[in-house]
C-alpha atoms as one frame of an Amber mdcrd trajectory, in Angstrom:
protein
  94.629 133.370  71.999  97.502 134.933  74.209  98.239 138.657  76.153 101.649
 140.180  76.137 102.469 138.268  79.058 102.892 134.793  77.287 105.224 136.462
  75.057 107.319 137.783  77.242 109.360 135.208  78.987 110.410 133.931  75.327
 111.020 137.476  73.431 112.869 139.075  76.376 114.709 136.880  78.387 117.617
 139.094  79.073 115.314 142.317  80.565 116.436 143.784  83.857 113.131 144.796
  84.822 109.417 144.021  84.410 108.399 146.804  82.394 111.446 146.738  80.200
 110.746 142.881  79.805 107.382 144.224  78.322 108.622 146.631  75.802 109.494
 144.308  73.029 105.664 142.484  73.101 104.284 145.127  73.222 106.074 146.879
  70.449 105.075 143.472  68.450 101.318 143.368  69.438 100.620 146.814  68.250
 102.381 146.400  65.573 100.092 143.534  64.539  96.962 145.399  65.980  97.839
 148.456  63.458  97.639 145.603  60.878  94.353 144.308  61.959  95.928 141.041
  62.014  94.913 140.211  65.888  91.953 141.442  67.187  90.915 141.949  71.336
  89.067 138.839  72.391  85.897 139.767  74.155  85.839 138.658  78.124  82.208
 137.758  79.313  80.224 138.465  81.772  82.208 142.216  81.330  83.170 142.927
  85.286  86.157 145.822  84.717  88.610 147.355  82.139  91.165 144.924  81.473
  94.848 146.002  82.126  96.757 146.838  79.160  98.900 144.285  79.202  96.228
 140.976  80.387  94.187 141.692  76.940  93.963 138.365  75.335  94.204 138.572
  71.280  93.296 135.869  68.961  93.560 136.048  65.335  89.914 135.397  64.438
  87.173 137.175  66.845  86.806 135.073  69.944  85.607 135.510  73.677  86.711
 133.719  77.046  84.644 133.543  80.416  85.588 135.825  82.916  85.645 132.945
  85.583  88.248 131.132  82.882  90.888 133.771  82.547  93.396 132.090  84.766
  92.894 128.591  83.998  93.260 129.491  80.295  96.614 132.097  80.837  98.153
 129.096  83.118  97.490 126.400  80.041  98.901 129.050  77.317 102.171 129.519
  79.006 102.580 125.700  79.075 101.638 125.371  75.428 103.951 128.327  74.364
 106.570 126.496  76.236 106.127 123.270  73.901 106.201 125.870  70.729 109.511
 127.498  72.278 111.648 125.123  73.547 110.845 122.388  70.955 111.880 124.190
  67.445 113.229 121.300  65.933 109.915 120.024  66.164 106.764 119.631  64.154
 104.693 121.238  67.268 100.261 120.357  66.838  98.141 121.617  69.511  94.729
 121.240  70.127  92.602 122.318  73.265  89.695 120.889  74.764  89.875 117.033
  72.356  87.613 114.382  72.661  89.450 111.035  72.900  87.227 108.538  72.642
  87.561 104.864  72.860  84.988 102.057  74.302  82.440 104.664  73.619  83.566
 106.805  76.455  85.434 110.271  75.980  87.669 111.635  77.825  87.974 115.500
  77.536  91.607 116.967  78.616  92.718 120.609  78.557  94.855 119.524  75.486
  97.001 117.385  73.358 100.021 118.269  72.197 101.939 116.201  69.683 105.517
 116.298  69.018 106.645 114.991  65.527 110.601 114.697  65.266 110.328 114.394
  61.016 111.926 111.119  61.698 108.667 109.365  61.699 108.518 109.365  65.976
 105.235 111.034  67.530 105.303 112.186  71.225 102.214 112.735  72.595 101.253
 115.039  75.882  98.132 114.864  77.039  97.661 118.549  79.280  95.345 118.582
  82.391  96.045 122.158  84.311  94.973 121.901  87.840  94.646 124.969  89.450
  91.470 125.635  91.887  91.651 121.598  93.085  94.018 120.906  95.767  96.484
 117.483  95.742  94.071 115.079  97.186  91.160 116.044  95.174  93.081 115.850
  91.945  94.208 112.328  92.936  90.495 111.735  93.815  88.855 113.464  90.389
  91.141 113.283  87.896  94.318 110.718  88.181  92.306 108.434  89.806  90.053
 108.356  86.679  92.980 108.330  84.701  93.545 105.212  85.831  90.721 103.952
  84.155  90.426 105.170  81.009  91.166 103.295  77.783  95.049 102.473  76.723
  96.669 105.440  74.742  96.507 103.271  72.011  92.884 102.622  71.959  92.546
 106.345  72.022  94.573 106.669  68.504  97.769 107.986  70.699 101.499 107.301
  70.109 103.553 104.413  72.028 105.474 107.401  73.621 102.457 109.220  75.338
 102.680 111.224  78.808 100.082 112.716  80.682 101.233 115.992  82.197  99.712
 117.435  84.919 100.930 121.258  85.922  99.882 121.986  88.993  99.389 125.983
  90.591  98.265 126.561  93.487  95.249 129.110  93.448  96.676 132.113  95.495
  99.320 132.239  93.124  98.804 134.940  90.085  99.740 133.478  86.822 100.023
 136.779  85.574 103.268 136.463  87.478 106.259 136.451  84.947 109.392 134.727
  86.115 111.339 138.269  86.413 109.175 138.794  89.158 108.943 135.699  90.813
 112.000 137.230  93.429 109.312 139.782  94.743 108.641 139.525  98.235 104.922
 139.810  97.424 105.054 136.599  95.297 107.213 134.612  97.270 104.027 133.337
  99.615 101.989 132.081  96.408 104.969 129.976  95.293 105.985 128.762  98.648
 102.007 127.597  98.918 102.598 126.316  95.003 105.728 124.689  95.844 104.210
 122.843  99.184 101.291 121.789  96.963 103.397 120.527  94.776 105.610 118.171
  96.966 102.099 117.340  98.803 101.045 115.923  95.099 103.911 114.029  94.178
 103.907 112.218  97.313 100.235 111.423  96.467 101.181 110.144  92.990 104.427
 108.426  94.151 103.024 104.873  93.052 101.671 105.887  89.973 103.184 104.103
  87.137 106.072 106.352  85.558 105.471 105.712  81.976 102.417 107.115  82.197
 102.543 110.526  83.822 104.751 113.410  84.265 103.775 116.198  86.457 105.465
 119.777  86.862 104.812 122.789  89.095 103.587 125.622  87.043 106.320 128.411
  87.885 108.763 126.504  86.059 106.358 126.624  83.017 109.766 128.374  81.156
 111.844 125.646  82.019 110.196 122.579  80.312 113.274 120.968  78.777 115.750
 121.964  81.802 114.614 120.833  85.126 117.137 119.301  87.110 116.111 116.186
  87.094 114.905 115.638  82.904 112.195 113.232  82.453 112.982 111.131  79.501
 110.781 108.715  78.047 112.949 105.211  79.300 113.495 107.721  82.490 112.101
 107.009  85.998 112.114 110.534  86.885 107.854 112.712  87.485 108.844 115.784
  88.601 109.510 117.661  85.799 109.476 116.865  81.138 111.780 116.521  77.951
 111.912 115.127  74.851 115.319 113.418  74.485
């Protein structure tokens, strides 16, 4: 499931302006619409026509919840950005898993595993926080996280993170980065960017082989942040694979 938007960051990085940056998708969605190999996913309940370029696709028939449309473009971006920037890799996604372990399950956004075909597995486990604020996802989630089984009671590699991306909810992740200059989006990410600092000082004592965190703007930039999170690293604010 994706809109024209996911796509775009990765097809047309070079584009001058918005609408130019959505040409190219769009030439490539209706392309595979004319071959009824993607078909509109239905939103429920139905509020208003969807713009153009915000229809989600999937290639089976599929719906989403009106009240999920943001949650679930904010988690796509970061997944695409696994798919993208990791080619070398074997790339396995799955949303919404069960992990269970000690007969309790613990139900992220998703899991994505990294195989390097040199027999190494790097696991993500994805929590998107977007309505909660920093204290209440140190509160309801990490502080949870801290009790939940070892990765390897939940059938997870040595090497697994959990990566929280955090957006602040005034900020539109319909936003592409070409626009992220505008003056109209440059309040959301200032809020996003305060939140942001506001959660890593909450998670400061966390231990770092455990988590990684990123702010959601810099989706795109997964294996480039200035300061690269590697494995052995000591580094939260941002993820790579080295």
């Amino acid at each position: 499931m994706a809109t024209i938007y996911h796509f775009q960051p990765w097809i047309t990085k070079s584009a001058k302006t918005f609408l130019s940056a959505l040409s190219a998708p769009t030439d490539q969605f209706n392309k595979l619409k004319k071959q009824n190999l993607i078909k509109p996913v239905k939103v429920y309940p139905y509020l208003r026509n969807p713009f153009r370029y915000n229809q989600f696709y999937s290639l089976v028939p599929d719906k989403i919840a009106n009240s999920m449309i943001e949650h679930q473009s904010g988690l796509i971006d970061v997944l695409m950005a696994f798919i993208y920037l990791y080619p070398d890799f074997d790339v396995n996604i799955k949303y919404t898993p069960h992990l269970m372990a000690n007969g309790k399950i613990y139900k992220p956004d998703a899991l994505v595993k990294l195989d390097d075909f040199k027999g190494n597995q790097y696991d993500f486990i994805i929590e998107f926080e977007r309505s909660r604020n920093p204290i209440a996802i140190y509160n309801e989630k990490l502080a949870k996280n801290e009790k939940m089984p070892s990765f390897k009671e939940l059938g997870l590699s040595q090497y697994t993170k959990i990566l929280y991306i955090y957006c602040h909810e005034r900020f539109n992740v319909f936003n592409r980065p070409i626009q992220y200059d505008l003056p109209e989006v440059k309040l959301p990410l200032q809020a996003l960017n305060s939140g942001f600092a506001s959660l890593m000082n909450i998670a400061a004592k966390l231990p770092d082989h455990k988590y990684r965190f990123l702010p959601y703007h810099q989706f795109n930039q997964l294996d480039i942040c200035q300061n690269k999170i590697r494995f052995s690293g000591t580094c939260k604010a941002c993820c790579r694979v080295n």
